[in-house]
Structures are given as C-alpha cells and as structure tokens.
C-alpha positions in Angstrom: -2.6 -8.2 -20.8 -4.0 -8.2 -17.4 -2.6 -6.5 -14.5 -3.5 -7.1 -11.1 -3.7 -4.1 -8.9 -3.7 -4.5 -4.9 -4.6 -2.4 -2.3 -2.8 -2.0 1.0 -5.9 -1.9 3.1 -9.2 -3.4 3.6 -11.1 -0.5 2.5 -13.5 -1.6 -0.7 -14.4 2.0 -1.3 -10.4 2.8 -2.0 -9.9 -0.3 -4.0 -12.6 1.1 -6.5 -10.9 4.7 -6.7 -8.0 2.9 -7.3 -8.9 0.5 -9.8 -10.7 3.5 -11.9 -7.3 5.6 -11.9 -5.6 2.4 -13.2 -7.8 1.6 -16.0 -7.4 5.5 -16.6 -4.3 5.0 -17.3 -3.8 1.9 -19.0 -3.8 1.0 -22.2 -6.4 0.1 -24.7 -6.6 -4.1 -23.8 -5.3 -3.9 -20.8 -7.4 -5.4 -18.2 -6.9 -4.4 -14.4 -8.4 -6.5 -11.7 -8.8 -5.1 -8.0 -7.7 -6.9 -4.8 -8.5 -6.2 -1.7 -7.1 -8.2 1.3 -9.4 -10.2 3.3 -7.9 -9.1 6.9 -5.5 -6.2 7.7 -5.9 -2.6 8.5 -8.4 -0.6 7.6 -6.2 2.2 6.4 -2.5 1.1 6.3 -1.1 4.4 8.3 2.0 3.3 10.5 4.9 0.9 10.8 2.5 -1.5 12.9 -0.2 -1.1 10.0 2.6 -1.6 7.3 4.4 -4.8 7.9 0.6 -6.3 8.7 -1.1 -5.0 5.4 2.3 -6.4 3.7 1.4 -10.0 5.1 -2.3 -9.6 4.4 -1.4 -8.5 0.9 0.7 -11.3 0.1 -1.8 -13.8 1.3 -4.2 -12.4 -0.8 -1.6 -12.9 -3.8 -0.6 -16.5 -2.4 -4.4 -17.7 -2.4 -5.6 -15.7 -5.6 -7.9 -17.8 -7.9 -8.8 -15.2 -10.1 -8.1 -15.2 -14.1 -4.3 -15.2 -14.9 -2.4 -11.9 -14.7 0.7 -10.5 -16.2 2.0 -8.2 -13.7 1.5 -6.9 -10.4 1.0 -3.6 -9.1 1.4 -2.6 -5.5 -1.0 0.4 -4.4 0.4 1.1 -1.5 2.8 4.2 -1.1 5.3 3.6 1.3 4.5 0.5 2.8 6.6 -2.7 3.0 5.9 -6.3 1.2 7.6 -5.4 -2.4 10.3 -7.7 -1.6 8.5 -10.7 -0.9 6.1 -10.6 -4.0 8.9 -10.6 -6.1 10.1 -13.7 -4.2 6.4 -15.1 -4.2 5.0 -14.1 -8.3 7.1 -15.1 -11.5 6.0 -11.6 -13.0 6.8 -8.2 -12.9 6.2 -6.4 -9.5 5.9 -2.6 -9.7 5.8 -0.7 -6.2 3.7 2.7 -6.8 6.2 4.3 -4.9 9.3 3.4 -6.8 7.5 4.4 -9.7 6.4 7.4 -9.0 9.9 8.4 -7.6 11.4 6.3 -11.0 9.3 8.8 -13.1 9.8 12.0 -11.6 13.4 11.6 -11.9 12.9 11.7 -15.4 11.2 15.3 -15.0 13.4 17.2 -12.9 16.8 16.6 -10.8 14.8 16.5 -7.5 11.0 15.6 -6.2 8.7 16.2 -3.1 6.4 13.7 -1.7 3.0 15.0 -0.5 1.7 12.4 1.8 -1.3 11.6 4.6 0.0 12.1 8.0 3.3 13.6 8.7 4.0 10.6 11.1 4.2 8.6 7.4 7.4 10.4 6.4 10.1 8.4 8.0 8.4 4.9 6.6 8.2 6.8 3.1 11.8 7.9 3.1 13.1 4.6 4.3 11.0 3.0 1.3 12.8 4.6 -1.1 15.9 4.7 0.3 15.5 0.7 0.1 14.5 1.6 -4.1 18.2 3.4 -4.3 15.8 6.8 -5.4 16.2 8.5 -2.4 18.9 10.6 -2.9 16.8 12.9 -5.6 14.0 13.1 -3.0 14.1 17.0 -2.1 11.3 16.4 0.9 8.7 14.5 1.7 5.4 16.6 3.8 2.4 15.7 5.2 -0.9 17.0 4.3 -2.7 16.4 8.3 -5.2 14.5 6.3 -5.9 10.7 7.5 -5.9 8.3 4.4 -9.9 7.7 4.5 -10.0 11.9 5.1 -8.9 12.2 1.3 -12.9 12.1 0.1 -13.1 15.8 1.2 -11.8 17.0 -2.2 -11.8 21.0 -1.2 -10.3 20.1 2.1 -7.4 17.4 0.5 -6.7 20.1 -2.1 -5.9 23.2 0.6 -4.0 20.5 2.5 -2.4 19.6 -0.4 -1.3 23.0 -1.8 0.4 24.3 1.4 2.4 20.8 1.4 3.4 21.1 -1.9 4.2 24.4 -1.0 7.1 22.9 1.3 8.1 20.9 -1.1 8.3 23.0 -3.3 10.7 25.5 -1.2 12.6 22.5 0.1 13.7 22.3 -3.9 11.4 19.7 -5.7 11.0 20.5 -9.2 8.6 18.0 -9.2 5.3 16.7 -7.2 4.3 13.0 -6.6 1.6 11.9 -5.0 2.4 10.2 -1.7 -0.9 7.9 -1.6 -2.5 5.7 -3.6 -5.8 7.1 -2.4 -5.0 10.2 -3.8 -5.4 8.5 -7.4 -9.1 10.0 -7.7 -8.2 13.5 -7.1 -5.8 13.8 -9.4 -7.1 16.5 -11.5 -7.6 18.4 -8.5 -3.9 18.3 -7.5 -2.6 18.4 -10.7 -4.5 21.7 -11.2 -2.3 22.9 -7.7 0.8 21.6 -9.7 0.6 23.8 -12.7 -0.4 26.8 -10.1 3.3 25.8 -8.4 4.7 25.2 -11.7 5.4 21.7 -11.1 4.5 18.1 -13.1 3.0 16.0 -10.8 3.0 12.2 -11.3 0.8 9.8 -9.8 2.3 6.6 -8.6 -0.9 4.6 -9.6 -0.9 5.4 -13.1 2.9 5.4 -13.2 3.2 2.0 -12.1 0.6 0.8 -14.5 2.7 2.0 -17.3 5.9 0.4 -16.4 4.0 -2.5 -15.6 3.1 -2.6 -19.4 6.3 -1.7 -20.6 8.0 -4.7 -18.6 5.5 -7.0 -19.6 5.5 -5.8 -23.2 9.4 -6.3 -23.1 9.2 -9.8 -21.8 11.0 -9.0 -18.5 10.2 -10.0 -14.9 12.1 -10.4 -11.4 15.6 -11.7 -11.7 16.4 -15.1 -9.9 20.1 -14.7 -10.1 20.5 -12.9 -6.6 18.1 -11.5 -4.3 15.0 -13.1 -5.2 16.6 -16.5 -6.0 14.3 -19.2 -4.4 14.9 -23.0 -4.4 12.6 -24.3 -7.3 11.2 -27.4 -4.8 9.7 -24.6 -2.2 8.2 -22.4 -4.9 4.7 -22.7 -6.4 4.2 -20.2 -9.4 1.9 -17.4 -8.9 0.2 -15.2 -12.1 0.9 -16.8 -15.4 -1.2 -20.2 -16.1 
C-alpha cells in the first residue's frame, strides 16, 4: 500500500518532519511518499494563504507522475482543498483535521485544538464545522508560535502547555494537535498531555491510520452525490 502524504506549504524542511511522523505511524508495508507543492506559501497561515496552498496542492496531485498510490493524506490542519481532491482522485482522501477530531471523539465527549497563531482559530473552526465534528470541539487556542517557529522544541512545548491549559478549562477531555508541523514534537506534547491528564492525538498519524483502514476495506469517495463528476471531464488520479 502506498499512501501519498501532502504538505500544505512549500517548506521541504516540514515535508520531511512530516513524512517521518507518517511512516511512524504506518504500518509495516506501507509506503508514504512526500509532496511538496511547487508554488504556494511558504507557511500556509491565513485565509489568503489557505485557499492558495489548496490550489497549489491540487496541482501538485493533478500533475503527479510519481509511483501509484492508494490513498491520500492531506497534512494540512485547517486549511481548505479537501473537497476538491475527492472530486479530483478515485481514492480515499483523509483531511488530518477530520481525523484527528474523528479520533478524539472516540476518547472523550469533547476536544481542544492547540494551534499556531490564534488568528488560525476561526479558519480551524469553520473546517470542522464543514466535517459535521464541530459540535464536540470544547475550544480551539493558539500557542503565539508561527508555523516555521515550531523547531524551538522548549519554546513550542511552554506555548503549548499554557494552550492546552485553556483547553483544558474550556472542557476538552482530550488534546489534538492543531498542525501538521507539530508531528515531530509529538513526544514532547504528549508528555504535557499526561501532565494535564489528557490523550492527545496527532492528526498526521491519525489520518494515516484511517487511510489504511479505508483502503484495507476497499472503500473510497462516493460518486452518488457531492463528488459526482461527469465521467467525460474526469481523468483518474492514484491507482494505475
């Protein structure tokens, strides 16, 4: 099985991280390939930076000519272009922030985001209201940190405790990590969950998993509705 993993910005360096915390958590013959876009932001943070990272990510997808892949996952928390991969790929689509919210709702009746900047909360709430897993979502906090800031691992992990910390007293019984970047610090924040008493799921490696299990199942994107798309337009993307 081989999953394709994209990132939301143009950032090598993050691809990598992001890459290593899939493979991390995949399973044994699972492959996971890396894309970066070849234009775009630099680090997707904003609406602006959003809906241009989501066309930059689907034209990387659109003129892939890489091995054939199973499934797709979309490393990008909170930002917009789920939609129109499932319209554009005839495999399973999983959005890291769906999953991670997916997840968490199978740990405890509500979760807290811990995010980048705090200006990145209204874009993260609106993405999973559009999943239909907002309504569990106890808050969603900022840490202050910029998205290429997260390398400081002492200073991502104060930031991150005092958000969690909110979180936490807003009601979330659980934590997920608002950022795909956040992927290689994972043992650091998971070691501030079990200080707050709190599982904390990281959208990367939770979308890797349910990108197995829907492959593994034989399921992909229905075509009955939403995503329907006149066979004539549609070239098929991911499976040879």
């Amino acid at each position: 099985m081989r999953i394709v993993v994209t990132n939301c910005n143009t950032t090598q360096r993050m691809t990598e991280e992001i890459v290593l915390g899939a493979r991390a958590a995949a399973s044994p013959g699972t492959a996971v390939t890396g894309l970066t876009p070849a234009w775009g932001p630099e680090s997707a943070e904003g609406w602006l930076d959003s809906h241009l990272s989501a066309a930059a990510v689907i034209d990387a997808l659109r003129t892939y000519e890489g091995p054939a892949y199973d499934a797709v996952v979309l490393a990008g928390f909170g930002e917009h272009g789920r939609e129109g991969v499932r319209e554009l790929v005839d495999v399973p689509v999983v959005d890291i922030t769906e999953a991670a919210a997916h997840l968490a709702c199978l740990l405890g009746r509500r979760y807290g985001v811990v995010t980048t900047l705090e200006r990145s909360r209204g874009q993260i709430e609106d993405s999973l209201e559009t999943a239909g897993v907002a309504r569990n979502c106890a808050a969603v906090a900022g840490t202050g940190l910029g998205v290429l800031d997260l390398a400081d691992g002492e200073r991502t992990r104060a930031a991150f405790r005092a958000a969690a910390e909110r979180v936490r007293a807003a009601g979330a019984e659980v934590l997920v990590l608002g950022c795909a970047g956040m992927t290689g610090l994972r043992r650091s924040v998971e070691s501030v969950g079990e200080e707050l008493g709190l599982p904390v799921v990281d959208g990367v490696a939770a979308a890797v998993r349910l990108a197995e299990s829907l492959v593994a199942l034989g399921l992909t994107t229905s075509r009955a509705g939403s995503y329907a798309v006149p066979l004539p337009k549609r070239r098929v993307w991911g499976r040879p």
